[in-house]
N, C-alpha and C positions, 0 to 999 in steps of 0.2 A: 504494500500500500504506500502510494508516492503522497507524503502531505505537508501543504506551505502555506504559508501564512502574505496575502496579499495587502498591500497597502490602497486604499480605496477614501473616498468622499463621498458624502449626503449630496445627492443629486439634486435638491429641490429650493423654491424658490425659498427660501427662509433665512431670516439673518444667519443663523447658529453654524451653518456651514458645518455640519460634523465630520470630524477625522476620524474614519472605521478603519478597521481588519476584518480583511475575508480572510475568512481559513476553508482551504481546498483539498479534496482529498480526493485522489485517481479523475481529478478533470472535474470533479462535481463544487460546488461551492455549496458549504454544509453548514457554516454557521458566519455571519454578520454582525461583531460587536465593534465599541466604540473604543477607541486609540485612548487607554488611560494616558500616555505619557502627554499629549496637547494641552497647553497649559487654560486653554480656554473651554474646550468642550469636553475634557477631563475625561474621556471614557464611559460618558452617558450617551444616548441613543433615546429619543423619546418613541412615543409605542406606534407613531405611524412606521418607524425604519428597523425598530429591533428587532424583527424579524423578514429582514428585504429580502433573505434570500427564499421564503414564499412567493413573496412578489414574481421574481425570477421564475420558478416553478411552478408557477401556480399554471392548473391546466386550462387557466381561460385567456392564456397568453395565445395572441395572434402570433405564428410561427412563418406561415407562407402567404404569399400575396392571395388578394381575395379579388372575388369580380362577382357584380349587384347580378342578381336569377328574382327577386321577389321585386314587389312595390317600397319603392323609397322608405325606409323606416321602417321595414318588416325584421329589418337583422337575417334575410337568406342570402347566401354568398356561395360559391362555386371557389374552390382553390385553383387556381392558376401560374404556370413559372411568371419569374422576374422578365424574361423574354417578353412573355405574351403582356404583361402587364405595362412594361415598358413601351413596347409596340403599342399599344391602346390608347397610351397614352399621350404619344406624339401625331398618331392618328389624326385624335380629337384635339388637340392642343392648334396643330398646325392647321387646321378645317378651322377654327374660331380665330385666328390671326389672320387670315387669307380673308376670310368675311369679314372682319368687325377689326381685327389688328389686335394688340398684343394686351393693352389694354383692358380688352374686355377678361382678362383671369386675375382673380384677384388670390393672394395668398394671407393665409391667416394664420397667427403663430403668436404663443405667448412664452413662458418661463416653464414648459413642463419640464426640463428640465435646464438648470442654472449652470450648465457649464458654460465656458467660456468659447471653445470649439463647437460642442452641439448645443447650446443653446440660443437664444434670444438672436440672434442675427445669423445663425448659420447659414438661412436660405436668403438671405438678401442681395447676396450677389446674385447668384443665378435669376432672384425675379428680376433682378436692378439689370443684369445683360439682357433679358429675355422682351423685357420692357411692360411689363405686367403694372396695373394698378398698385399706386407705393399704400399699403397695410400700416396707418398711423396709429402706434400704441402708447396709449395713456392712460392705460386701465389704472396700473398702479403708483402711485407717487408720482408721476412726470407735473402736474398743479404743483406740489408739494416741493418738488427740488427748484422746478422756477423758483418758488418764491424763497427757498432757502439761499441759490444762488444771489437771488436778486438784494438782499439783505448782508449774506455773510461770503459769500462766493463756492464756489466748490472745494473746499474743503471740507477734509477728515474729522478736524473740529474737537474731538477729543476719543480718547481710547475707553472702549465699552468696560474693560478690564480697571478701569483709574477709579470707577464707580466706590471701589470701598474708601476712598478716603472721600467721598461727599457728607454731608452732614446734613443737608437738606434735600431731599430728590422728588421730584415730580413726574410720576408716571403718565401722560396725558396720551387717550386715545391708542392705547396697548397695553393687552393684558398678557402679559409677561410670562407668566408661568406657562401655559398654553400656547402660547406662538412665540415667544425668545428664550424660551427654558432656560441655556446654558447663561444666558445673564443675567437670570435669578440669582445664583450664587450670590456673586458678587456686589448685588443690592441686598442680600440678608447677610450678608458681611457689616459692610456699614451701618445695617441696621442694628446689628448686636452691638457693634462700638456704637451706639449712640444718635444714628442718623434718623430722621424722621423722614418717614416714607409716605407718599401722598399719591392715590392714584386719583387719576378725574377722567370720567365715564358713567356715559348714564346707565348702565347696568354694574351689577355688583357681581362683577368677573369671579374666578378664582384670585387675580390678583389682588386684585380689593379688596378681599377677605383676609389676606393676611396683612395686608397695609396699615401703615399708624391713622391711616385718615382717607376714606373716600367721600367725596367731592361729587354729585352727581347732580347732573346736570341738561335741560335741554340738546339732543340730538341737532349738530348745526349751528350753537350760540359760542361754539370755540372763540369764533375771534374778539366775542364781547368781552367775553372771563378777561382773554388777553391784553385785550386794550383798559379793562376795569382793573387788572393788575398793576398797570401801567401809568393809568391814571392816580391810583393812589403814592404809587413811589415816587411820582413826581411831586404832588402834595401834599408828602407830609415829609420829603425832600431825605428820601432815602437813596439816592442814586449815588452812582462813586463819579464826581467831579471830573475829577483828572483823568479816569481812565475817557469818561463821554465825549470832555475838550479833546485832549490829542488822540483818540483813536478811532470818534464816528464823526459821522456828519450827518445834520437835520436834525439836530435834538429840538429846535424850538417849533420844526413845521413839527415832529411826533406829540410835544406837549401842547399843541395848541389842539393834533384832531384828539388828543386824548380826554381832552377837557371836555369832550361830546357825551364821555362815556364815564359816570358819577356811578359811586358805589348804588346808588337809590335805580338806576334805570338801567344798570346791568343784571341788578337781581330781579326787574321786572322782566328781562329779558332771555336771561339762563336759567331763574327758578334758584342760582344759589343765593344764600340768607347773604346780607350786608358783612353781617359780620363775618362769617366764613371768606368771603372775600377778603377782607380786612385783614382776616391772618393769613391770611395764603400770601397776600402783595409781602405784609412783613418778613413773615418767616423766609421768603426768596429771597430779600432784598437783606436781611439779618444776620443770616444763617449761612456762612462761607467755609467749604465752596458750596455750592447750592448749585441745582444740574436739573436738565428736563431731559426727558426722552420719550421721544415722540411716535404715534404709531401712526402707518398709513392711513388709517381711518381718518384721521385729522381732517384730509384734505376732499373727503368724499361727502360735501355741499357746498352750495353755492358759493360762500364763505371759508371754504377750504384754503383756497391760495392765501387767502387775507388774515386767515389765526397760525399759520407757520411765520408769515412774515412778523405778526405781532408778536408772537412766540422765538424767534430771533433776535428779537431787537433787547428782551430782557437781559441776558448775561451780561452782554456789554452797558446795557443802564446801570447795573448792579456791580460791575468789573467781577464778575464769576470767570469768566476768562481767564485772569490773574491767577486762579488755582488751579492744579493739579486734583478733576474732580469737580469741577466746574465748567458751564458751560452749555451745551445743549447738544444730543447727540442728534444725528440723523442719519446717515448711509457714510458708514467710513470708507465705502467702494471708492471713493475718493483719492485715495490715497493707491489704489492700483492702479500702475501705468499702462491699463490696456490699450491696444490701437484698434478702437473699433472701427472705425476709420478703413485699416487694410483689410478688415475681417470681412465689413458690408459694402467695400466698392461706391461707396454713393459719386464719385467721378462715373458712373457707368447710370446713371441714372440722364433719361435722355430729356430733356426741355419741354414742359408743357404734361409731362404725367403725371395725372389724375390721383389723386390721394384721398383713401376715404379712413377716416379712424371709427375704430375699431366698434366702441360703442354701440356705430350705426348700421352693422353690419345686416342685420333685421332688415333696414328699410333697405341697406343698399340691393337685399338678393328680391326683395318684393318692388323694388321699382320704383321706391317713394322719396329714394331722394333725384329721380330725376337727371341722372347721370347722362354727360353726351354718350358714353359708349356703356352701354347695360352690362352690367357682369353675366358671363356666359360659364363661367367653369371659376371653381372654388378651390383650392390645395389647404388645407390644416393639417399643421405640424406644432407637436407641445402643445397641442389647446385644446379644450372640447368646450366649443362655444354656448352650447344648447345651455352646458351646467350654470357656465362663469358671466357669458355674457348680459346683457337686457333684451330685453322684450322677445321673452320665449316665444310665442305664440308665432310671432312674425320670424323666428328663424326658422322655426317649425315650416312655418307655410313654403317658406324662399325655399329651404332645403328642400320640402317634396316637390319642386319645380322639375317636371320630365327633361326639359332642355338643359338644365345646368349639369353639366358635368363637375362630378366633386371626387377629389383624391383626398384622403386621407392617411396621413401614415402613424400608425401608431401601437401600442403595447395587447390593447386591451379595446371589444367592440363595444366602445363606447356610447352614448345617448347620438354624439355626433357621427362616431364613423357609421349606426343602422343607417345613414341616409348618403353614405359614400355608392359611387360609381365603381370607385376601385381603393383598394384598402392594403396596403403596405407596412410589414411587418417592423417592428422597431427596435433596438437595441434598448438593454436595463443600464443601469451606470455597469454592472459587474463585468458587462459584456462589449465596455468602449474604453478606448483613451481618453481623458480630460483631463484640462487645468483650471481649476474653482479658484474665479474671487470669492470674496465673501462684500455683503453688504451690513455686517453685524460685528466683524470683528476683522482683526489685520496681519491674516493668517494667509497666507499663498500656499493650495493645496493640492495636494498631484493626486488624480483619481485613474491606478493601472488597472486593467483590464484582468480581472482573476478567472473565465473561462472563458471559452471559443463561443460567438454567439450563438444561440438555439437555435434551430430549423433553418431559415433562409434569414431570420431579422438584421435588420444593419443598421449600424450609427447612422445619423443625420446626417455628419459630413461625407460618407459614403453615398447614401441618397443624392445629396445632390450634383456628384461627381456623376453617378449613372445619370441623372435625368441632364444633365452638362454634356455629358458623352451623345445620348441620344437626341438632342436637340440641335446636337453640331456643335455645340461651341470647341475651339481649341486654345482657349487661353492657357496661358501655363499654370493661372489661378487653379486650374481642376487637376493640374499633372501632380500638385502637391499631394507630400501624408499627413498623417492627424501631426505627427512630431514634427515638422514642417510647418504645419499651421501656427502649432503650441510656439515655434520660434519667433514667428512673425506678428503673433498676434498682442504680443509683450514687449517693452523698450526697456529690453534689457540692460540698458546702456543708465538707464536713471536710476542714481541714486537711492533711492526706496529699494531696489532690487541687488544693490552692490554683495556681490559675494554669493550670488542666488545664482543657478540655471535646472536645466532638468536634471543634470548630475546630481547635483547636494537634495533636489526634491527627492528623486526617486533613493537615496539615503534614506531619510528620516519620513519622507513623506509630505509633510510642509515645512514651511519657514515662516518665521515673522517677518513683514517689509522694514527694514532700516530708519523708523523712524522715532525712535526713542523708546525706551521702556514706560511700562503704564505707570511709573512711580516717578518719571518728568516729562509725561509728555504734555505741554502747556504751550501748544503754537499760535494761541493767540495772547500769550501773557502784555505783549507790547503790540498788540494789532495785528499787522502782518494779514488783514483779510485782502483776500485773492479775489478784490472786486474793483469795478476800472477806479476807485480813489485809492485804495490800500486800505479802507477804513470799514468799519462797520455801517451802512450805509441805511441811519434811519430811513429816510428818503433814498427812495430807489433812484438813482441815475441809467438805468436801464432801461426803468419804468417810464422816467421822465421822456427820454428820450425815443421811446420805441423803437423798430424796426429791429427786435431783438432777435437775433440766432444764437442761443447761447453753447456753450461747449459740447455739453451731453447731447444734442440734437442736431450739431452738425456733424458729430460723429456717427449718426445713427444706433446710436443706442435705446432712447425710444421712438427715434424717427418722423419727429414733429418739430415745428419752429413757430414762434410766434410773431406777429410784423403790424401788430396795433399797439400803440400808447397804452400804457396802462396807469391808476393812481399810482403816483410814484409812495402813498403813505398806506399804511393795512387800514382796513377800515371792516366794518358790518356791513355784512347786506344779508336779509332772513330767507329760506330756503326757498326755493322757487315754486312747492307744492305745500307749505304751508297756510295755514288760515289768513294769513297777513298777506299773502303774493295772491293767493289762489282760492279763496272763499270757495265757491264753486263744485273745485273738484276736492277740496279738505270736508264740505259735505257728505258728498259722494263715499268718501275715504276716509272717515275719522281717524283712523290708528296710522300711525307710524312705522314702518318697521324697520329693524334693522338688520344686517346676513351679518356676523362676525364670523372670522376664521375658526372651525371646528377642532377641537382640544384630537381628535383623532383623524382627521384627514388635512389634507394640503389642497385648499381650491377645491379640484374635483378629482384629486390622487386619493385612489385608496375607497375612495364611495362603494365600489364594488367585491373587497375584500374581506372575508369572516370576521377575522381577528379584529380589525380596525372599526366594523359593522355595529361588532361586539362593545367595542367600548363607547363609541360615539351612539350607541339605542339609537331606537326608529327615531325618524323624522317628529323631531317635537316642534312646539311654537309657545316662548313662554310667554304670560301674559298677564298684567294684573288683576290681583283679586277685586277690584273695582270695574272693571273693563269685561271682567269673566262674570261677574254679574248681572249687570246690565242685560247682557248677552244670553242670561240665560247657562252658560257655559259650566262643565263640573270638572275639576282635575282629571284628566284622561280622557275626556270626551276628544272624538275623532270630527275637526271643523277642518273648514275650506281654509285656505287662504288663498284670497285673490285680489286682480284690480284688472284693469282692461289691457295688461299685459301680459296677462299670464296668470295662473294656480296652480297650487299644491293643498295636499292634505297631510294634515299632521295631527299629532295627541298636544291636546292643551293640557302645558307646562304651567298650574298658575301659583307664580308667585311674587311676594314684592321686590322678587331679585333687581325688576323691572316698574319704571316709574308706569303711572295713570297714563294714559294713551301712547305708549308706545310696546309692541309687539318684538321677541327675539324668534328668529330662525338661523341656524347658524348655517350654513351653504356649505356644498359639496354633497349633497345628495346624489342619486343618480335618479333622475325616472323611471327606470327601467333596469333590473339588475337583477 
């Protein structure tokens, strides 16, 4: 019996980035734990991964190319070779470029899996040569980094790991334990020394259960809190002087809109008490170093962009900066010198193509946004739209369209690939090359390939070398290997990376980036923001100025740009389907609801798995015991949930985990499974 021990990475979109070992025995990969020696994720695995190599084995893995025998959405497939399936598909590709041009196929792709090689931009070359509709993504964070850019610039900002010497910490809009685990730690670190931990969210997470203080609050009023924060330190003149003079600029335009926003009409506003406000501005403003850490959710309302930017401008009001532990954390992806840039070719993107984001993917396959060239043919890769996207209903409909030809490639016959044309098998992390940033912490990870892939499945990067090969192209871009890519895809040559290649990764497995240990790392103690003044920029000079491309999205990372004026100051504006915007349809729709990330799946990873099934129970919907009365409703009654986008059925959850009018369903369900 031949057995070894493979060094391996957490495939998936999540800060925690986890450093595993696969241990293999005669070619099989028989058990998947976590790298004790990683100083960050310590040899934990949370219960979506600690046992991937099911995943891997599991018998409802797609192994060989599929081709549609039933009605759109039946899930009946015919196995087919890589030949035939290829030939099918240049068939119908080159018939819809000849008629309508190149444009009319749009490709759709998110983070299903976070490598650096096959993920988020793998297929962007090949559409960007082929000339296909550009797939704008901004599901996640892309609001959110504008407005941190626009504020603090791209930077790393502080190390997730510096968290125990904080004294004050603000959890806002992530609940930690369930989607950042491995940086739990180290916030019940400081909390044992002494740190007072503060989550704010309007549901009472698991986080917030163990926190010295949850804060809850209207869905959507983030940027009030922040600017009610904000307005009090300026008034009652807790701000650090010297750091505000020489390191930002616009303190007086931010104290003037801040004066809008009075303890008395923020609490009419977010529902939190005066006073609760009152402590929170102090203890931030008091309590050094004192830190937020922000979660994606933040920026998903109206008012999203505008309570990050508010939520930026406190450290430096406060000079938290100044500490080791202070600060505000956001995506230390920052700090990796990738070149997405070589990765997605946007030089190869030709003048005048059509871009549709992602969001609107529903109307673009139903016709309704009026596109000059109609989408004729669909590719999803990493995604399964049907789960993650909006307005199911209208994907549903677009997908069962006879005429659209849809390729799908992927692990598992997902809600999206029953309504594929042709369905292409996929590679598991165990069974590719990658090299993993992290957006959580500033570990550079080498993920080796521990067995031969299953049946016919292939990497990503492979995919689209065949579909390059069959389309004709002969750039040398598709002559390259995955290790070739791995070279090109990193600037080796910077700093952050000195002393780093694949040599020393495939050693140990990862590295830290060069940039100070978590016990000095303070790169904004004297400014040093990486925004066009060098300063912390209450007032956006981006903003001011418009016609903004910022870095992330000329590299094609989330492959969008903005090019309107925007207020150069954070401000309020109330959600666009509230009682206040929208009377009407807030009638129609009294409850609120909100999808948070599932304590047992990733998006829509894992929906379909026992184990994971297991711990995340049926589809619930939790809901207050005031709301579940009204209603009629008894704990475990099985109700609709719906709205003129879409339904599900779930068992009512009723508790007061959840404020008066607002509903929880956590997302990643499958429809079908």
């Amino acid at each position: 019996m031949l057995e070894s021990s493979v060094l391996s990475a957490c495939p998936h979109d999540c800060p925690d980035t986890c450093v595993m070992i696969t241990t293999v025995r005669d070619g099989v990969a028989v058990k998947v734990r976590g790298n004790p020696d990683h100083p960050f994720t310590r040899g934990g695995l949370c219960v979506k991964v600690n046992d991937y190599e099911h995943r891997v084995y599991s018998s409802d893995r797609i192994l060989q190319p599929l081709r549609r025998i039933g009605p759109k959405g039946s899930g009946s497939f015919e196995t087919i070779s890589w030949d035939a399936a290829l030939a099918e598909i240049k068939t119908r590709w080159t018939a819809i470029i000849d008629e309508s041009g190149p444009a009319a196929i749009l490709p759709y792709s998110y983070l299903g899996t976070q490598g650096t090689l096959n993920g988020l931009s793998v297929g962007d070359a090949f559409f960007n040569k082929l000339g296909a509709t550009i797939s704008e993504r901004t599901f996640c964070d892309s609001g959110a980094i504008t407005a941190f850019f626009m504020t603090c610039g791209p930077t790393a900002a502080i190390d997730p790991e510096s968290f125990v010497h904080s004294r004050f910490i603000v959890l806002w809009a992530i609940n930690s334990i369930s989607t950042n685990l491995h940086h739990w730690p180290f916030i019940a670190e400081a909390q044992r020394r002494g740190a007072k931990v503060v989550v704010i969210d309007p549901v009472t997470t698991r986080t917030a259960k163990a926190a010295d203080w949850h804060i809850n609050l209207r869905p959507g009023t983030d940027a009030a809190l922040a600017l009610g924060m904000i307005n009090v330190i300026i008034a009652e003149d807790l701000i650090d002087h010297d750091y505000v003079e020489r390191y930002t600029v616009g303190f007086e335009d931010l104290k003037a809109r801040a004066a809008a926003f009075p303890p008395a009409r923020v609490a009419e506003i977010t529902g939190v008490a005066e006073d609760d406000l009152l402590a929170l501005a102090r203890g931030f403003a008091t309590t050094q170093p004192s830190v937020i850490r922000m979660g994606v959710a933040i920026e998903r309302s109206a008012s999203g962009g505008n309570a990050v930017r508010a939520l930026s401008c406190l450290p430096a009001l406060v000079g938290s900066w100044r500490h080791c532990g202070g600060g505000i954390m956001h995506m230390p992806i920052w700090a990796f010198p990738v070149r997405w840039d070589a990765l997605s070719r946007p030089d190869w993107i030709k003048p005048g193509t059509p871009v549709v984001n992602q969001w609107r993917l529903g109307q673009a396959l139903t016709g309704e946004l009026g596109l000059a060239t109609p989408i004729r043919s669909l590719m999803v890769y990493n995604s399964n739209p049907i789960v993650v996207a909006p307005e199911q209903a209208k994907l549903e409909q677009g997908l069962s369209r006879e005429d659209l030809f849809t390729v799908v490639s992927e692990q598992f016959l997902t809600d999206t690939a029953r309504f594929a044309d042709i369905v292409l098998p996929a590679t598991t992390q165990l069974e590719q090359f990658d090299v993993m940033f992290s957006w959580g912490h500033l570990y550079l990870t080498l993920n080796e390939p521990a067995i031969a892939p299953l049946g016919e499945a292939v990497p990503n990067t492979e995919l689209f070398r065949r579909l390059a090969r069959t389309m004709g192209f002969d750039d040398p871009y598709w002559a390259m290997t995955d290790e070739d890519m791995a070279q090109m895809a990193f600037d080796w040559t910077s700093p952050a990376l000195e002393g780093i290649d694949l040599a020393t990764l495939r050693a140990k497995g990862y590295a830290r980036l060069n940039v100070g240990s978590a016990d000095d790392f303070v790169p904004h103690r004297e400014g040093n923001s990486p925004t066009p003044s060098g300063k912390c920029e209450f007032k956006s000079s981006i903003a001011a100025g418009g016609n903004m491309v910022l870095p992330l999205f000329r590299q094609g990372y989330m492959g969008g740009q903005s090019g309107e004026a925007l207020d150069p100051l954070p401000d309020y504006l109330p959600a666009r389907e509230s009682p206040q915007t929208n009377p009407q349809l807030a009638s129609r729709y009294p409850l609120g609801m909100l999808s948070p990330k599932s304590h047992a799946f990733l998006n829509s990873s894992y929906g379909n798995l026992r184990k994971q099934l297991h711990h995340a129970g049926e589809q619930k919907v939790l809901i207050n015991p005031a709301d579940a009365l009204t209603r009629g409703i008894a704990a475990g009654d099985v109700v609709r949930v719906y709205n003129d986008r879409g339904s599900f059925d779930a068992a009512a959850d009723v508790s007061a985990d959840t404020m008066a009018g607002i509903v929880v369903a956590p997302m990643g369900y499958w429809a079908r499974r």
